[in-house]
RODO-2510 file (C-alpha; in nm, 4 decimals, decimal comma):
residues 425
     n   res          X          Y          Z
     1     x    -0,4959     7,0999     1,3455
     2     x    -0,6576     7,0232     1,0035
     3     x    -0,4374     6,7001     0,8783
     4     x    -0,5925     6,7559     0,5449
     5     x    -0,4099     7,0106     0,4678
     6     x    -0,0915     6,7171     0,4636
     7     x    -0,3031     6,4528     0,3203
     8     x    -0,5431     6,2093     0,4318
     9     x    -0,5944     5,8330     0,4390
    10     x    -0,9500     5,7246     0,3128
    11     x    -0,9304     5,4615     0,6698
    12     x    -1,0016     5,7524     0,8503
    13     x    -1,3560     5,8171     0,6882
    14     x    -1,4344     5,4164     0,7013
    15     x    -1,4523     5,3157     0,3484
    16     x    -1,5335     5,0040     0,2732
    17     x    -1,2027     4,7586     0,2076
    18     x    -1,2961     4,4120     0,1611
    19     x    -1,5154     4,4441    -0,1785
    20     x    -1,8526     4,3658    -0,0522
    21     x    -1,9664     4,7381    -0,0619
    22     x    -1,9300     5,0827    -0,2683
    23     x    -1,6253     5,2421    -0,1805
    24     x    -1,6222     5,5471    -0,4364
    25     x    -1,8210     5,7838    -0,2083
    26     x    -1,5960     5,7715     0,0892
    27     x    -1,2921     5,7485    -0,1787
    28     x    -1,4682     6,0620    -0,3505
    29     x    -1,5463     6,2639    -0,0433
    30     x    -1,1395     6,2343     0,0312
    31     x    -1,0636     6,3754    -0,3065
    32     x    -1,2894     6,6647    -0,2515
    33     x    -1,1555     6,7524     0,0504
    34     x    -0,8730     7,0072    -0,0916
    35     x    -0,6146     6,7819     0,0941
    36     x    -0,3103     6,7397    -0,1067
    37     x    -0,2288     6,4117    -0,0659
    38     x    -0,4905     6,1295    -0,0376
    39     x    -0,3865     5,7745     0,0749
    40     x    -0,5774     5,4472    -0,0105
    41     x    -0,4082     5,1442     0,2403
    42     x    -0,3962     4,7915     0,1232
    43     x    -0,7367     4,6264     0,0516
    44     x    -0,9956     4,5943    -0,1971
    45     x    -1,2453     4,8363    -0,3136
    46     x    -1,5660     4,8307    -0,5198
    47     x    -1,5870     5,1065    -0,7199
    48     x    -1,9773     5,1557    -0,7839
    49     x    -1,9453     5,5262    -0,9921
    50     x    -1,6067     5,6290    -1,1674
    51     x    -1,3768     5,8443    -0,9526
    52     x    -1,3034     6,2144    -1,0460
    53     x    -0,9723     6,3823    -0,9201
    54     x    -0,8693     6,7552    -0,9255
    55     x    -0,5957     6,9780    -0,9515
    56     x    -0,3321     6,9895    -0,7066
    57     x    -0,3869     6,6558    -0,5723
    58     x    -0,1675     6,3977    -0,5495
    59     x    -0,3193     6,0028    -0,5402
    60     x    -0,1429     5,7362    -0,4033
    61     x    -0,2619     5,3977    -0,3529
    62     x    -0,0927     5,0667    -0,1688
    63     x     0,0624     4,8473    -0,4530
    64     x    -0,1650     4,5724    -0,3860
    65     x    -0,4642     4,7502    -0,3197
    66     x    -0,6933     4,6487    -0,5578
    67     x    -1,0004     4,9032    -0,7218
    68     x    -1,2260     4,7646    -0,9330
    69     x    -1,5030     4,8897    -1,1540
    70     x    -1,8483     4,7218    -1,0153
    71     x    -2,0626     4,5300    -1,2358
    72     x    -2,2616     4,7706    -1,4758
    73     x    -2,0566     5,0721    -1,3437
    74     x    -1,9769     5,1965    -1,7077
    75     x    -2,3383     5,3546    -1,7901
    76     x    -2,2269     5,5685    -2,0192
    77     x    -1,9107     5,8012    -2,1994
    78     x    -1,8562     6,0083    -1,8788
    79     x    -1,7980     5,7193    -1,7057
    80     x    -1,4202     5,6013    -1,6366
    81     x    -1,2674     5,4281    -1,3493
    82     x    -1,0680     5,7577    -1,2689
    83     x    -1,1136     6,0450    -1,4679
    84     x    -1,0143     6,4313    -1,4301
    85     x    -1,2738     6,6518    -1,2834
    86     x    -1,2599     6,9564    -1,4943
    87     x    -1,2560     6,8032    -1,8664
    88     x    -1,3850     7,1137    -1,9926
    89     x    -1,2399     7,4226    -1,8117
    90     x    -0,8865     7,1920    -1,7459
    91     x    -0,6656     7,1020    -1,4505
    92     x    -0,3475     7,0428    -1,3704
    93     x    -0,1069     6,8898    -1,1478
    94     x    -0,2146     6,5586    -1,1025
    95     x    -0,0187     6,2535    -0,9720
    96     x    -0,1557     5,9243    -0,9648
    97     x     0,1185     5,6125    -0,8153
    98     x     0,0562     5,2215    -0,7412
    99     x    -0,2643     5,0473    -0,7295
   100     x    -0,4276     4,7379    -0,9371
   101     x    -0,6789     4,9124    -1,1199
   102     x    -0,9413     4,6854    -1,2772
   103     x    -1,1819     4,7319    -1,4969
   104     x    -1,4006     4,4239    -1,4888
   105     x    -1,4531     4,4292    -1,8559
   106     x    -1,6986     4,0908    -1,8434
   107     x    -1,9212     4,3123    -1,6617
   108     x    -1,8957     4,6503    -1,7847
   109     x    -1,9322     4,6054    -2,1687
   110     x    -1,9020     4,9167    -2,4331
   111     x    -2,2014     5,0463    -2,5645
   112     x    -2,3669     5,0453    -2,8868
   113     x    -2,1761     5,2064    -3,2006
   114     x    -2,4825     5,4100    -3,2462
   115     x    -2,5287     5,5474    -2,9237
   116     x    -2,3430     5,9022    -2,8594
   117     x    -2,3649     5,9099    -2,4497
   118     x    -2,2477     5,4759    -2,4993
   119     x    -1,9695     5,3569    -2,2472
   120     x    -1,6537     5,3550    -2,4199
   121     x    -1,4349     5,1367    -2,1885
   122     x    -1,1740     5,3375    -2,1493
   123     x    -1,0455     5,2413    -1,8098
   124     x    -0,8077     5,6077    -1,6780
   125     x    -0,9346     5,8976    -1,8792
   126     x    -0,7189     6,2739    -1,8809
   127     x    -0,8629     6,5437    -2,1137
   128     x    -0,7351     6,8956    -2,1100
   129     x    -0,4666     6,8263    -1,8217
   130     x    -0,1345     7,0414    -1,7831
   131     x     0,1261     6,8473    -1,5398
   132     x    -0,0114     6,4642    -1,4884
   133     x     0,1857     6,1837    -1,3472
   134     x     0,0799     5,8326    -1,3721
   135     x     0,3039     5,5487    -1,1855
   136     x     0,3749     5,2501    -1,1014
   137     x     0,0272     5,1134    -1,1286
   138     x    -0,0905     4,7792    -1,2553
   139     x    -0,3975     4,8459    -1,5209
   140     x    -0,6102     4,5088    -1,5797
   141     x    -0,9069     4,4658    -1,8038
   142     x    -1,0159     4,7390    -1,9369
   143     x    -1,2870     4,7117    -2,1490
   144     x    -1,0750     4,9535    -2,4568
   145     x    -0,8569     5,1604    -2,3748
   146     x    -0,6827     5,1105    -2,0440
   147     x    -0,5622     5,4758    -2,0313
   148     x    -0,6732     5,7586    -2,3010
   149     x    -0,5565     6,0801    -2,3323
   150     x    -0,6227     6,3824    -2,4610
   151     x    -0,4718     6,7598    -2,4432
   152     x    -0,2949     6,6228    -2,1876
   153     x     0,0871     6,8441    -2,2109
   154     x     0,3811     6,8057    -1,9700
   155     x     0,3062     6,4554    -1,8463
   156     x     0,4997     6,1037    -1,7288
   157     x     0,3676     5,7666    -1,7699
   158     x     0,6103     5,5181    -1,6206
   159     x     0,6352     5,1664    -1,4572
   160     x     0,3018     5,0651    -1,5722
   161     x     0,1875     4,6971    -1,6345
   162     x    -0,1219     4,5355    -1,8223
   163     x    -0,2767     4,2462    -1,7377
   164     x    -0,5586     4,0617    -1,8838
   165     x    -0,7980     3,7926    -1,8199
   166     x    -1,0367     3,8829    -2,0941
   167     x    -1,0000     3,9969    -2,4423
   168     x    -1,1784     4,2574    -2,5508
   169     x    -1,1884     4,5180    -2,8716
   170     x    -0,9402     4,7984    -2,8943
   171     x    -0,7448     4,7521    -2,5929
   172     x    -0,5014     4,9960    -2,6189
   173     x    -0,2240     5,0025    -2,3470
   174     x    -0,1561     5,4280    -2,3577
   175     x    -0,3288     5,5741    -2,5830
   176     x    -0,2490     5,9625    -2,6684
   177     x    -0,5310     6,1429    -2,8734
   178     x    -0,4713     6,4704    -3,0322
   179     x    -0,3240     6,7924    -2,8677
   180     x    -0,0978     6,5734    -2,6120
   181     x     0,2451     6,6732    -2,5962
   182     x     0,5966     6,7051    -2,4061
   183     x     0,5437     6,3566    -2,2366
   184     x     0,7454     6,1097    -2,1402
   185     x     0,6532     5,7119    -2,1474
   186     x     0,8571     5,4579    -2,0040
   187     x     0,8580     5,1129    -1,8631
   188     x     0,5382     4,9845    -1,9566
   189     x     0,4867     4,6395    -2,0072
   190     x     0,2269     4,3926    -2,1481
   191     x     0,2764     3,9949    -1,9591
   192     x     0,0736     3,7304    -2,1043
   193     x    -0,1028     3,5941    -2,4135
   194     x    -0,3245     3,8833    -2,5942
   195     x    -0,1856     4,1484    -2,3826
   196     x    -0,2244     4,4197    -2,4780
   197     x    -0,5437     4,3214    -2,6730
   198     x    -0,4402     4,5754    -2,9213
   199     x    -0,1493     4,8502    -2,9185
   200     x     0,0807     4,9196    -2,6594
   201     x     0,1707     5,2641    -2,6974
   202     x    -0,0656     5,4664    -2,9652
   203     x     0,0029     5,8186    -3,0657
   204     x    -0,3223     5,8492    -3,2846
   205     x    -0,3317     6,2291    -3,3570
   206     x    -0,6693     6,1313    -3,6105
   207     x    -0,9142     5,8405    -3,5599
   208     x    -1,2769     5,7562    -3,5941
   209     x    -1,3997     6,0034    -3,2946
   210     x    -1,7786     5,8389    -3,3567
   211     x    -1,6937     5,4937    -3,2428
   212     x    -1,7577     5,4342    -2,9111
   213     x    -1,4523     5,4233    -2,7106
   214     x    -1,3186     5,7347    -2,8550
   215     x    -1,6359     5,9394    -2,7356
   216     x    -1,4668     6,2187    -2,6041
   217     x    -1,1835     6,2286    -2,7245
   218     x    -1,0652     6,4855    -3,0274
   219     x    -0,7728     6,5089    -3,2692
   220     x    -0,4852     6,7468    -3,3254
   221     x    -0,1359     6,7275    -3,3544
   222     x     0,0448     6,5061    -3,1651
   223     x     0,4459     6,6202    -3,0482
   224     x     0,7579     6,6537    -2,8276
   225     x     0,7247     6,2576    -2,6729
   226     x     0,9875     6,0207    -2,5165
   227     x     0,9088     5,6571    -2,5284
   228     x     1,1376     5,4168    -2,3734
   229     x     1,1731     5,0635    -2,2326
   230     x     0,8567     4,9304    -2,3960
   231     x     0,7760     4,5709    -2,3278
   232     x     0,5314     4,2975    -2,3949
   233     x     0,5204     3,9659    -2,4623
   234     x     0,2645     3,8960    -2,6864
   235     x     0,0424     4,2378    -2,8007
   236     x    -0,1281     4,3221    -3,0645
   237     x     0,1603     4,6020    -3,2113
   238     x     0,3776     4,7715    -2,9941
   239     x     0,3844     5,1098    -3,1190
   240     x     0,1150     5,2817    -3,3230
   241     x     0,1880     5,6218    -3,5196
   242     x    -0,1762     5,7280    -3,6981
   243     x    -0,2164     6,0615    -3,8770
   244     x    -0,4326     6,1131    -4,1697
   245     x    -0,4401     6,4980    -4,1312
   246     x    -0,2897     6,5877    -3,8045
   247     x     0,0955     6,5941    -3,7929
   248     x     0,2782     6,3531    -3,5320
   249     x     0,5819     6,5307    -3,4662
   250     x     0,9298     6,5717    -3,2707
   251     x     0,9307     6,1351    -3,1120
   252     x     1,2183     5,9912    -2,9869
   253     x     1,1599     5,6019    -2,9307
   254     x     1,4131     5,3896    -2,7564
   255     x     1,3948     5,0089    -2,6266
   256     x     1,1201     4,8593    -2,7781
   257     x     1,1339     4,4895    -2,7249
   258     x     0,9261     4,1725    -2,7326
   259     x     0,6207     3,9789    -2,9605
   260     x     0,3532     4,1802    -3,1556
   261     x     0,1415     3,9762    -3,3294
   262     x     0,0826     4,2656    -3,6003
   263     x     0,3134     4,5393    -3,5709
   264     x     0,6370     4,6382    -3,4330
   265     x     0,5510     4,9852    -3,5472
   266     x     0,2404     5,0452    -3,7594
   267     x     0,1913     5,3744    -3,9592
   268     x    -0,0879     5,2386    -4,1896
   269     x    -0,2841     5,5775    -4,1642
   270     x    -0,5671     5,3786    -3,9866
   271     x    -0,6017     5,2290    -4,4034
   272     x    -0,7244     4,9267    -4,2357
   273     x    -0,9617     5,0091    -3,9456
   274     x    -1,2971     4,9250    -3,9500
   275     x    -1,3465     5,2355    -3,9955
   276     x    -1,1004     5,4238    -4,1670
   277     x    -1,0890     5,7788    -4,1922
   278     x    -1,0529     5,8269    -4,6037
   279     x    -1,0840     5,6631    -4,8868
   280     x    -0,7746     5,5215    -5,0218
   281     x    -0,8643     5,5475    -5,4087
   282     x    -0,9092     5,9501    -5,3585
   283     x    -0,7117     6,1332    -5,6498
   284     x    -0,6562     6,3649    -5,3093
   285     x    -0,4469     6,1121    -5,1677
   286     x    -0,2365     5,9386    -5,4378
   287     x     0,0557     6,1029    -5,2851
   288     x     0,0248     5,9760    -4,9374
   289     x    -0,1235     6,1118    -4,6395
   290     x    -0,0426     6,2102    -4,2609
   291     x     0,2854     6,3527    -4,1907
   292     x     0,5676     6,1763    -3,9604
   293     x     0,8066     6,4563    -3,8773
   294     x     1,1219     6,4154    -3,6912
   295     x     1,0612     6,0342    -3,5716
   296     x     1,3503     5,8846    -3,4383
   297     x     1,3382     5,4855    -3,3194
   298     x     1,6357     5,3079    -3,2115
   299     x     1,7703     5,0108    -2,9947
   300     x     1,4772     4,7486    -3,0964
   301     x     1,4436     4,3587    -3,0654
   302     x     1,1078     4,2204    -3,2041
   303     x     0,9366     3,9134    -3,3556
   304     x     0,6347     3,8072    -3,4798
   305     x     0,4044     3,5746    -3,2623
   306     x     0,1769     3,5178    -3,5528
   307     x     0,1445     3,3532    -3,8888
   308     x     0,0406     3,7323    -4,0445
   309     x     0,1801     3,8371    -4,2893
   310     x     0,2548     4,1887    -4,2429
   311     x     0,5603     4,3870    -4,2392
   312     x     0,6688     4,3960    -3,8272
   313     x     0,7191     4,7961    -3,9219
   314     x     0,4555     4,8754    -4,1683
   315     x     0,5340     5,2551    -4,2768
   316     x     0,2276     5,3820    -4,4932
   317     x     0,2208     5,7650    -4,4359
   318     x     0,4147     6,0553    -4,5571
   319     x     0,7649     6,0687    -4,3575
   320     x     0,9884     6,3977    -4,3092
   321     x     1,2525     6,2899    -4,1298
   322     x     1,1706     5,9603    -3,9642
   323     x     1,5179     5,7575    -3,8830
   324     x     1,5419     5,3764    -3,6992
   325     x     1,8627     5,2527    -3,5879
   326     x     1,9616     4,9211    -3,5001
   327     x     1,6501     4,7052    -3,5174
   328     x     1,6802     4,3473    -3,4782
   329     x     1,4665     4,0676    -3,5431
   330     x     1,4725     3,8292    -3,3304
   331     x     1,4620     3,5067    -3,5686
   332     x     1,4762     3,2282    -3,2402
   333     x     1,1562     3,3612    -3,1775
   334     x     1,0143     3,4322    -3,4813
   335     x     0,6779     3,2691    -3,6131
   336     x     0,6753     3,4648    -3,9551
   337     x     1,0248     3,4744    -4,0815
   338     x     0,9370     3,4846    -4,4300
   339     x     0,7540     3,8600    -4,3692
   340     x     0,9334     4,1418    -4,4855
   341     x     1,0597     4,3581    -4,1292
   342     x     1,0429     4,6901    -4,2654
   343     x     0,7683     4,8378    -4,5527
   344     x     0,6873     5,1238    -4,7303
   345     x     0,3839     5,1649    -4,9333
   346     x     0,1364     5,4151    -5,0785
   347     x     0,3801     5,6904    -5,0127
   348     x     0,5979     5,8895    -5,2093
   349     x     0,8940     5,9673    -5,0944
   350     x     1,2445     6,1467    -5,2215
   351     x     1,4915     6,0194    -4,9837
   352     x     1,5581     5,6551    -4,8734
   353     x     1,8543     5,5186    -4,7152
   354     x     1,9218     5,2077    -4,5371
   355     x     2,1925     5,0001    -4,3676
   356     x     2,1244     4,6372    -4,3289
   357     x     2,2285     4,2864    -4,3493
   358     x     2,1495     4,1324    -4,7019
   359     x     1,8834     3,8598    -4,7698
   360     x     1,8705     3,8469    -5,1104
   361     x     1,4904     3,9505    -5,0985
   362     x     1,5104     4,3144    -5,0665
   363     x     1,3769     4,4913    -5,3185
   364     x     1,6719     4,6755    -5,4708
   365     x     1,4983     4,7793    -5,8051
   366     x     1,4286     5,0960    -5,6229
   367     x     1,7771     5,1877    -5,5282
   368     x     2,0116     5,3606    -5,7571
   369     x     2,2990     5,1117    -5,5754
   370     x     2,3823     4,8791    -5,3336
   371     x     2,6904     4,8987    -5,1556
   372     x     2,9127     4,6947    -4,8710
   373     x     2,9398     4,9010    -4,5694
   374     x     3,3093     4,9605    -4,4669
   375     x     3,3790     4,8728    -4,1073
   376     x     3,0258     4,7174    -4,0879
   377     x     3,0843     4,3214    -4,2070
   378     x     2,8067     4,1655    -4,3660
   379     x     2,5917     4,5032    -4,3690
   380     x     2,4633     4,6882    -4,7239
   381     x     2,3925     5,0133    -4,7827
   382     x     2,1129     5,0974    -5,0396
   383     x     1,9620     5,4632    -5,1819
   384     x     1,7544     5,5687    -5,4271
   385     x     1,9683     5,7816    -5,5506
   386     x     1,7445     6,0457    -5,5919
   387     x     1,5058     5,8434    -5,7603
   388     x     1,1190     5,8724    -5,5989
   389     x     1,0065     5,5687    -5,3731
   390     x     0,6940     5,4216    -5,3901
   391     x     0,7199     5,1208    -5,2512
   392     x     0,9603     4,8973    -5,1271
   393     x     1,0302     4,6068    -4,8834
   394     x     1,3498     4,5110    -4,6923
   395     x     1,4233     4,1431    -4,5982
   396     x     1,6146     4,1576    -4,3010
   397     x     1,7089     4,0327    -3,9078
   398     x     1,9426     4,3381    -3,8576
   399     x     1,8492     4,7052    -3,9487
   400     x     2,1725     4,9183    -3,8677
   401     x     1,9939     5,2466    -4,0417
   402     x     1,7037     5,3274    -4,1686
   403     x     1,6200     5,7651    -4,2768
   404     x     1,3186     5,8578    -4,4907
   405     x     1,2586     6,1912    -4,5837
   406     x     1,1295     6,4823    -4,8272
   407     x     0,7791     6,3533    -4,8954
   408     x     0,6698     6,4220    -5,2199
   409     x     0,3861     6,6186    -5,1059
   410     x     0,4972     6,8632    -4,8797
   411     x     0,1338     6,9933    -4,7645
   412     x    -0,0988     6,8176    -4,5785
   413     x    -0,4153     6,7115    -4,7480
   414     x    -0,7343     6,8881    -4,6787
   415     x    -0,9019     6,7331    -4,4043
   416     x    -1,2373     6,6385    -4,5337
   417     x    -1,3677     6,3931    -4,3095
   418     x    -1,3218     6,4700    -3,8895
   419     x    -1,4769     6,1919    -3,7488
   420     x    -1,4573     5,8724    -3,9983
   421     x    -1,6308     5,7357    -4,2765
   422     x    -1,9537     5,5575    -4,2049
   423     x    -1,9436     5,1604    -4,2001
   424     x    -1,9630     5,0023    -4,5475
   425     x    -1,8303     5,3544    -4,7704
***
């Protein structure tokens, strides 16, 4: 009887488990095999070139087995710790569960911004996948991105935690690039100091596709997501939303908790990269850009872990229809108080309306009238009344309701720029 056609266990082709030697051709050969299922047993294994996986295969590894990326494994941007085999031409169908995947980030660093074929550090890699499953996994050091995605449709991310021993650029927790859609994302969590090195969860439908660790990668719209039960103690921002051109549509958010020490939510239309994607004092763009459609965020606790500045939800692209209910700051925990927790800037928009508990810092000038709300002690209710918003801030530990709709500009601007401006425009 062939028992690969049941699954297989890579002990019975000998790998390698105790580190000292490469285990990714015996690991390999088992993924090749056309066996369903392929089991890796406790132990540890040096990964010497990036694994590929198929369609119709199911991966599942021993919680504690640990697989780490060898020391100058990442040559180059087709190089990933585990990638899909068929980038081009597309699978689907594939499961990944448990595992501590590493990505020894001292020794694998990114390549050069200037170099196309560079290593982009991206630790899991999915491009043009229908049906993918990734759970219950532990993800550690990454060199960027510690999972990137993109055209990936009809997938589940769940019960995932980051951990990190060494900071390192752009180290993104999931990251969705364009064309990814009907997904679901929940549990994830960030433990430590730094971790995630930069967003948690990052729908970034546009981006700079010329810096390194986004080699690859394309973007598109972004829609039809569930994100709940996101977690971390200390990240950089918990939940990214970046379009520029590319619509982000049709998210439903629920249970984000914890210390960012940027962003609760950022929607800053990448304004501030390194490298951002248009230039702000365009005519083209004096109505906003990017378009939020249909974003729904509720059931949130967050605090700052920083002395920044910055609104913890910084909202700084066109909205149409984006709604947040009951958001709480958590002030015990708090390092920057005094910032505002919600603001919207270098947007027009038609239709504002919040609930929240008074400060006496809001900025009200905006609003047509400020109200009590009935049944609701201590709460406010403001709208414009019709009156265009621009900008505003709201000085707050309790948001009850936020909606923001009818952007002023109802098209998208031209896209006129794919890949990023070049350093220094």
């Amino acid at each position: 009887m062939n028992t690969s056609t049941y699954g297989i266990s890579i002990a019975e082709k000998n790998v390698p488990n105790r580190g000292e030697a490469d285990a990714a051709k015996g690991i390999q050969q088992a993924l090749d095999s056309g066996a369903p299922l392929v089991y890796i047993p406790y132990g540890t294994y040096r990964i010497d070139r990036g694994l590929k996986i198929g369609s119709s295969t199911r991966l599942v590894v021993h919680p504690q087995a640990l697989l780490f990326f060898a020391d100058g494994a990442g040559r180059c941007a087709a190089d990933f710790l585990l990638s899909n085999r068929n980038a081009e031409k597309g699978d689907r169908d594939i499961s990944v569960s448990g595992g501590i995947w590493d990505g020894n980030n001292v020794n694998n660093p990114r390549g050069g911004e200037d170099d196309r074929n560079a290593f982009t550090g991206a630790l899991i890699n999915m491009k043009n996948v229908d049906g993918f499953v990734l759970e219950d996994a532990v993800l550690k050091d990454s060199t960027a991105y510690f999972t990137r995605f993109t055209r990936v449709r009809n997938f589940r991310v769940e019960r995932i935690r980051f951990q990190m021993t060494h900071v390192t650029r752009n180290q993104d927790g999931v990251h969705c690039c364009g064309y990814c859609e009907n997904g679901h994302i929940h549990d994830i969590t960030a433990t430590g100091r730094y971790t995630t090195g930069d967003d948690l969860v990052a729908l970034n439908a546009d981006d700079g596709l010329l810096r390194s660790e986004l080699l690859g990668a394309e973007a598109g719209p972004i829609r039809n997501l569930q994100i709940s039960n996101i977690r971390a103690e200390d990240c950089h921002s918990l939940i990214r939303l970046a379009s520029v051109w590319s619509e982000i549509a049709d998210i439903d958010i629920r249970g984000v908790y914890g210390g960012c020490r940027h962003y609760a939510l950022n929607a800053d239309a990448l304004r501030y990269c390194r490298r951002p994607l248009f230039v702000p004092d365009d005519p083209a763009y004096a109505q906003g850009v990017g378009l939020l459609k249909n974003i729904r965020l509720a059931d949130a606790e967050v605090y700052s872990t920083s002395d920044n500045p910055v609104p913890l939800f910084c909202l700084e692209s066109r909205m149409d229809n984006l709604t947040m209910q009951r958001v709480a700051r958590s002030l015990v925990n708090d390092t920057n108080p005094g910032a505002p927790l919600v603001a919207i800037r270098n947007v027009i928009q038609n239709r504002v309306f919040a609930e929240c508990r008074c400060v006496g810092k809001n900025d009200s000038a905006v609003f047509g009238n400020m109200q009590s709300v009935a049944g609701l002690p201590g709460l406010v209710r403001e709208d414009n009344a019709g009156s265009p918003v621009r900008s505003m801030e709201l000085h707050t530990d309790y948001l009850e309701a936020l909606a923001v709709g009818e952007p002023l500009l109802q098209k998208l601007p031209e896209k006129n720029c794919m890949v990023g401006l070049p350093a220094g425009s």
